[in-house]
C-alpha angles and dihedrals in degrees: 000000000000123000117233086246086062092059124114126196089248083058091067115104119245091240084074100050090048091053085052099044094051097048085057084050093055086050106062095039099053083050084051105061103036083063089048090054095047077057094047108041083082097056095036090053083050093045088048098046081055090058090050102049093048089046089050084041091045095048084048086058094044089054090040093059103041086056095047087052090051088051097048084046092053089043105055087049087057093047090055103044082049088071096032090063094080091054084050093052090055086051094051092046092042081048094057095043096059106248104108085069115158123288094030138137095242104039087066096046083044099053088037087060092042084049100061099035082056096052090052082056099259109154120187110223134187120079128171110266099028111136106266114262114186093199081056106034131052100202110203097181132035113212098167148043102277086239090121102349109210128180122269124171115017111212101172130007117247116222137222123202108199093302096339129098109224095172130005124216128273103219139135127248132246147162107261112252120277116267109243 
C-alpha cells in the first residue's frame, strides 16, 4: 500500500479532477449569466412593455369588434323594419276600416306581424292628444294657438326602434280640449 505522503499528482484519479473541474466550470458561467442578465433586464423590460402594449391593442380589437357586430346587427334590423312600415300602414288603415275583425284571415296575420315586431323592440307613437314633439311628430297643419300644442289628427304613425326614431308621425296640431 502507498502512504498518502508517496502520492503524486499524477496518482490522483481522474474522478477527482473531473469533480474539480466541474465545479470551475460552475463558477464562470454563473458569473456569466448574472452579467448577461444585468444586460439583458433592459431589453427584457423593453421586450415585456411591448407585450403589453399588443395584449392591451389586441382586447381593444376584441371590444371594437363586438361592438361593430352588434351595430351591423342593429343595423340590418333597422334596415328591415324600415320596409316593413308601409305594410304596417295598410294594417293600421285595414284596421280602421274594419276589415281586420276578429277571426280573419288577416287579423291573425296581422297580430302575428305586430307580435314580432314587437318582440325585436319596435313601438308605434303618435296618439291624438299626446303632447306635440317636434323631434316625434312632423305637423303638417297647425289648428290652434301654440300656447300647449297636443295631437289631433294622426295621418301616419311614427315609429320607435328600441330608443331610435326611424320614422316620426305625421299628425296636426291643436289646442287640447277645455277642462270642464
Amino acid at each position: 500500500m502507498t502512504s498518502p505522503d508517496d502520492v503524486t499528482p499524477d496518482d490522483v484519479t481522474p474522478e477527482v479532477d473531473e469533480t474539480v473541474a466541474e465545479a470551475v466550470v460552475e463558477e464562470a458561467p454563473a458569473e456569466e449569466v448574472a452579467a448577461d442578465q444585468a444586460a439583458a433586464d433592459p431589453q427584457v423590460a423593453e421586450l415585456t412593455e411591448a407585450l403589453q402594449r399588443e395584449r392591451a391593442q389586441f382586447a381593444n380589437f376584441k371590444r371594437r369588434s363586438a361592438e361593430e357586430a352588434l351595430q351591423a346587427v342593429a343595423r340590418g334590423k333597422q334596415i328591415l323594419v324600415e320596409k316593413l312600415l308601409p305594410v304596417l300602414d295598410d294594417l293600421d288603415r285595414a284596421r280602421e276600416h274594419g276589415d281586420l275583425a276578429d277571426g280573419s284571415p288577416l287579423k291573425a296575420l296581422a297580430d302575428k306581424l305586430g307580435d314580432v315586431l314587437t318582440s325585436e323592440k319596435l313601438a308605434k307613437f303618435g296618439e291624438p292628444g299626446d303632447v306635440f314633439d317636434p323631434e316625434l311628430h312632423e305637423a303638417i297643419q297647425n289648428d290652434g294657438s301654440g300656447d300647449q300644442p297636443v295631437l289631433g289628427l294622426v295621418y301616419r304613425a311614427g315609429y320607435r326602434l328600441g330608443d331610435k326614431v326611424i320614422r316620426t308621425a305625421m299628425v296636426t296640431v291643436t289646442d287640447p280640449p277645455a277642462a270642464e
